[in-house]
C-alpha positions in Angstrom: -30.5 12.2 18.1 -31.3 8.6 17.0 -33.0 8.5 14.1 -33.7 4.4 13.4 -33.8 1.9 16.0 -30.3 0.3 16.9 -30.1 -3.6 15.0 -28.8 -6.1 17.1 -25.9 -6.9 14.3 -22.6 -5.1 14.7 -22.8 -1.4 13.9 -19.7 -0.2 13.0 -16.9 -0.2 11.0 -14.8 1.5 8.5 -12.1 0.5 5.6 -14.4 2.4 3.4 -15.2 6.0 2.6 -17.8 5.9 -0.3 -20.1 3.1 0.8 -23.6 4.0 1.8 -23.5 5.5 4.9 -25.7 4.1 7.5 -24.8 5.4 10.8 -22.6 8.8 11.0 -21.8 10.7 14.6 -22.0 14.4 14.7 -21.6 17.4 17.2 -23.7 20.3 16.6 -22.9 23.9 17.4 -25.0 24.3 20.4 -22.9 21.0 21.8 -19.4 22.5 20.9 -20.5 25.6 22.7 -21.1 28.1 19.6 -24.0 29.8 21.8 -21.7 30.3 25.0 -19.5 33.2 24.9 -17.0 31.8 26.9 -16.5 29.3 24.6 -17.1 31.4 21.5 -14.7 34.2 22.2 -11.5 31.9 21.6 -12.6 32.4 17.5 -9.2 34.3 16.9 -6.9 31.7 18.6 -8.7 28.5 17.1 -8.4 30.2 14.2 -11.5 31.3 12.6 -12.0 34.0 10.2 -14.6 35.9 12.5 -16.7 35.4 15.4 -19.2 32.7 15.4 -23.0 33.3 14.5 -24.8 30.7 16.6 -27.9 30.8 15.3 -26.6 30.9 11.6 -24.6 27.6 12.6 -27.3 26.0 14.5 -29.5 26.3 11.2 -26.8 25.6 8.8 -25.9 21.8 10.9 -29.6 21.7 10.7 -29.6 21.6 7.2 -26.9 19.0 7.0 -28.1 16.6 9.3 -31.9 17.0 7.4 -29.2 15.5 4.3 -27.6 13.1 5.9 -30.9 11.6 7.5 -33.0 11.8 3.9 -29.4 9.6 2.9 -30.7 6.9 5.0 -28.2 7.6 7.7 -28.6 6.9 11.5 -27.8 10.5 13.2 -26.1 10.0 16.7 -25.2 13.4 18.5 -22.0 13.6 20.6 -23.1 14.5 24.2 -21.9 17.0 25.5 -19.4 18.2 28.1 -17.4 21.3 29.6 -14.1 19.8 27.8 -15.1 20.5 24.4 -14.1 23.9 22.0 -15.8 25.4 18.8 -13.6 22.9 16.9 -15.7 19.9 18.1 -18.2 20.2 15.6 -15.6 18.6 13.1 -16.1 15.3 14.6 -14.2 13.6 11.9 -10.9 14.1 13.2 -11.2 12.7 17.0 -11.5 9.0 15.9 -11.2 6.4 13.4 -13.7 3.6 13.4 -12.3 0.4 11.9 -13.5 -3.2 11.3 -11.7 -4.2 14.1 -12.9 -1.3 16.7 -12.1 2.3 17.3 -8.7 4.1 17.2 -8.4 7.1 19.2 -6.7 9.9 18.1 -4.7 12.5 19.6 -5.5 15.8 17.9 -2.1 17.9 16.8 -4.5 21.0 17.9 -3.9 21.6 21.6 -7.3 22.9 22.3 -8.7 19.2 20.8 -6.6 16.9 23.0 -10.1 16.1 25.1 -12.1 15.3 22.2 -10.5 11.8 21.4 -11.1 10.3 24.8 -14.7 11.7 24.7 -15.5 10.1 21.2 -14.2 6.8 22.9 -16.2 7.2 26.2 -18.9 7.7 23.7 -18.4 5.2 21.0 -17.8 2.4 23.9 -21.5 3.2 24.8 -23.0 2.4 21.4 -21.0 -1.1 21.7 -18.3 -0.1 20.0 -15.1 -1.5 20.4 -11.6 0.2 20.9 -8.4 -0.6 18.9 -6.0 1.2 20.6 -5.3 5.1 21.4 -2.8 7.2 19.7 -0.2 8.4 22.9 2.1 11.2 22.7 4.4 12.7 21.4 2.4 11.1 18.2 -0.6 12.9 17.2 -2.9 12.2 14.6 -6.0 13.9 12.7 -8.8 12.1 11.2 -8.7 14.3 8.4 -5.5 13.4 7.1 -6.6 9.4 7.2 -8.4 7.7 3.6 -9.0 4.7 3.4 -8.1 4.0 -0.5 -9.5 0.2 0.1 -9.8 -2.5 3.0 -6.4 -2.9 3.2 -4.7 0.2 2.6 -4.8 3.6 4.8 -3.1 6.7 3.1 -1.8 9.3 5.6 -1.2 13.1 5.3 2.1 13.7 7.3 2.2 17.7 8.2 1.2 19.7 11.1 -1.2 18.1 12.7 -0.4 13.9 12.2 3.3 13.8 12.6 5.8 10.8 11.9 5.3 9.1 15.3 1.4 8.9 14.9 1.8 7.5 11.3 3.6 4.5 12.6 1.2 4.1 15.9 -1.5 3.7 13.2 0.7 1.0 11.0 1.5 -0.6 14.3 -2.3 -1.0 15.0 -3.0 -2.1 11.8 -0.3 -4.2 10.7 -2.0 -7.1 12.6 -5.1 -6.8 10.1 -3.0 -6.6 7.3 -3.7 -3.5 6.4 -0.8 -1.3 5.0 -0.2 2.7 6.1 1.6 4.8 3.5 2.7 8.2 4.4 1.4 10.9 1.7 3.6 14.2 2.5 1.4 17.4 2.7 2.7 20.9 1.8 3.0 23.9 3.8 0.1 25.3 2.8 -1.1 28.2 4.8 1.6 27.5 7.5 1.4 25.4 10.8 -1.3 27.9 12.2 -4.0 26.6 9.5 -5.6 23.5 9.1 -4.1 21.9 6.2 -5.3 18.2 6.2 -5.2 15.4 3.1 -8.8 15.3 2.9 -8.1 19.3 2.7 -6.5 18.2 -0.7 -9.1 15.4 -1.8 -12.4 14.0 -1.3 -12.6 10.3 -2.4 -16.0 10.4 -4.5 -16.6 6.6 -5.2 -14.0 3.4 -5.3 -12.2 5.2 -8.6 -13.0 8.3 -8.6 -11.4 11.5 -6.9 -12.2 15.4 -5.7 -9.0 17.5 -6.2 -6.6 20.3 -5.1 -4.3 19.0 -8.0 -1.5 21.2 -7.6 -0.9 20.9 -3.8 -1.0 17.3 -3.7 2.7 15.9 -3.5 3.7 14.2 -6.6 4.2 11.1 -5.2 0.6 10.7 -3.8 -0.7 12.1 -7.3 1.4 8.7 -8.9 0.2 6.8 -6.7 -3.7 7.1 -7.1 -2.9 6.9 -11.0 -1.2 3.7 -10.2 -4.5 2.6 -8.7 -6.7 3.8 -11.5 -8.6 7.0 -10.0 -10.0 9.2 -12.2 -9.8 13.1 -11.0 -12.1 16.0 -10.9 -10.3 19.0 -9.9 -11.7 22.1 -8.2 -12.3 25.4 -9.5 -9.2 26.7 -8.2 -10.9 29.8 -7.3 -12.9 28.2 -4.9 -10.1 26.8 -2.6 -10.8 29.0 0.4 -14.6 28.1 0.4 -13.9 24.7 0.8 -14.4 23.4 -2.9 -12.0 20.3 -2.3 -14.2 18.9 1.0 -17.0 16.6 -0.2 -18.8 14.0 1.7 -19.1 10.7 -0.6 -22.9 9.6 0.8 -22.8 6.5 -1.3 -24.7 5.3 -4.6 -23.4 7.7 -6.8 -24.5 10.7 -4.0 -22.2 13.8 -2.8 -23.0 16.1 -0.1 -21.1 19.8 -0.8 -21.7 23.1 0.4 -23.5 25.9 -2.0 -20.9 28.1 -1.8 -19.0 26.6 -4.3 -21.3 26.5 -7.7 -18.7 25.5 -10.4 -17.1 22.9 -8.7 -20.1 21.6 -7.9 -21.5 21.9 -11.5 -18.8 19.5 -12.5 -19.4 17.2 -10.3 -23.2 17.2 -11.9 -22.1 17.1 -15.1 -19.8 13.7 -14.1 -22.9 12.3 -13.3 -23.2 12.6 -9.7 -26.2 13.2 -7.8 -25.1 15.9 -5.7 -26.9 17.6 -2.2 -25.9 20.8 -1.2 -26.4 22.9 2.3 -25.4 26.2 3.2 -22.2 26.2 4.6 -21.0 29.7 5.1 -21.1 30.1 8.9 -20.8 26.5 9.5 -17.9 25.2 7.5 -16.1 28.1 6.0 -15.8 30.1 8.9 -14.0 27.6 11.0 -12.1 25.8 7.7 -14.4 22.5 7.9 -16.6 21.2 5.4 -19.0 18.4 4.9 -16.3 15.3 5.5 -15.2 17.3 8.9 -18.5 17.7 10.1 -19.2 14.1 9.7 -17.7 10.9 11.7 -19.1 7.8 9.8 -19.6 4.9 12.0 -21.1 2.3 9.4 -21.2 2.2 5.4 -22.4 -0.3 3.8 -19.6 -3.2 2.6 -18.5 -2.6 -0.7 -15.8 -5.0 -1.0 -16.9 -8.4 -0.2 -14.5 -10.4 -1.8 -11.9 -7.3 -2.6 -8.7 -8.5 -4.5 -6.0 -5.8 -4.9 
């Protein structure tokens, strides 16, 4: 779905995760294959908590992309193809658009390994360019991937982005000048579960941050000081429900899911104009919340000009 006309100007890029967002890729449930039951009866082993409700998902993806397009935002929808799983709706983690063109990732979850080449074949159709590709044995998840300013990418190493993919990225990179620092990740749930940085925090604006406080590794925690965020943390209680995952839309605007009302009431109260859509079926289920389901392609340029 397209919902503005294509500019002739360049339409991508990245280095930012809390400008405006202008142009965002997503993959609804009926293209991941929620309504096929081929597709939907590998819940257990992709590891959601019950079998999917289609038309629950369908309306809740809806919802979000009724959000993102009242943001402003250009909607693109991933086509589709035979190669994709239930997991595809999380379009975040398959690629990461940068000023410079498109890395591709290679997704640490087996069952995801076709969705990098497919955001490529995709993304080189809307004119944009490609980087490089993350190649094996490195693997690399979106989700683990913030951008904490032009020049600097911080990197959840765990399960799913491992050693070998965190220096394919700073060896991509390291001719833009950009630096990659590795942020460790816990254990977490174990190597079965989807434990990703952006799991642990949301970045909410250029100094402020969403989260999990006491599963982020020290070091990472020290770091952000060092660079002057200011922290909101969760409601602990509302870990599970995915309390920790929300999408920065730009000009002071969140997007979270419902499910999580005191979390969300003090992200009100610290002034943020916050959307919410039900996310139940959508993003709890399968462990993915408004971030996941979102693959910005464009945000507006915050940092004309950016000095460290």
């Amino acid at each position: 779905m397209r919902t503005k006309e294509p500019l002739t100007q360049a339409r991508f890029n990245g280095h930012s995760m809390v400008g405006a967002l202008e142009r965002v890729l997503v993959c609804s449930p009926r293209t991941a294959g929620w309504n096929e039951s081929d597709y939907a009866a590998k819940w257990q082993q992709l590891g959601f908590h019950h079998a999917p409700n289609f038309a629950t998902a369908q309306s809740q993806h809806d919802a979000l992309c009724r959000e993102l397009k009242s943001a402003g935002a250009e909607l693109i929808e991933l086509p589709p193809t035979p190669a994709l799983s239930l997991d595809a709706v999380y379009t975040h983690d398959a690629s990461l658009p940068t000023d410079h063109g498109l890395i591709v990732m290679r997704l640490g979850k087996t069952n995801r390994l076709s969705e990098g080449p497919h955001h490529a074949a995709s993304c080189e159709t809307l004119h944009i360019s490609i980087l490089g590709t993350i190649t094996s044995p490195a693997t690399t998840e979106a989700g683990d991937i913030l951008w904490l300013d032009p020049k600097t990418l911080l990197v959840g190493h765990g399960y799913r982005t491992n050693a070998a993919g965190i220096q394919q990225l700073s060896s991509l990179l390291a001719p833009h000048a950009v630096e990659v620092i590795s942020a460790p990740l816990p254990y977490g749930p174990g190597p079965s579960a989807c434990l990703h940085l952006m799991s642990l925090i949301s970045l909410l604006d250029e100094r402020t941050a969403l989260v999990d406080l006491p599963r982020l590794a020290v070091e990472t925690v020290e770091l952000l000081k060092s660079r002057r965020y200011k922290f909101i943390e969760i409601d602990p209680s509302e870990r599970d429900t995915l309390a920790c995952n929300v999408l920065a839309l730009g000009n002071n605007r969140l997007l979270a899911i419902e499910e999580n009302p005191t979390t969300n009431t003090r992200l009100c109260h610290a002034g943020f104009d916050l959307r919410t859509f039900p996310g139940s079926e959508l993003c709890i289920n399968g462990s993915g919340g408004p971030t996941c389901l979102t693959r910005p392609l464009l945000r507006e340029d915050t940092h004309v000009g950016f000095v460290r």
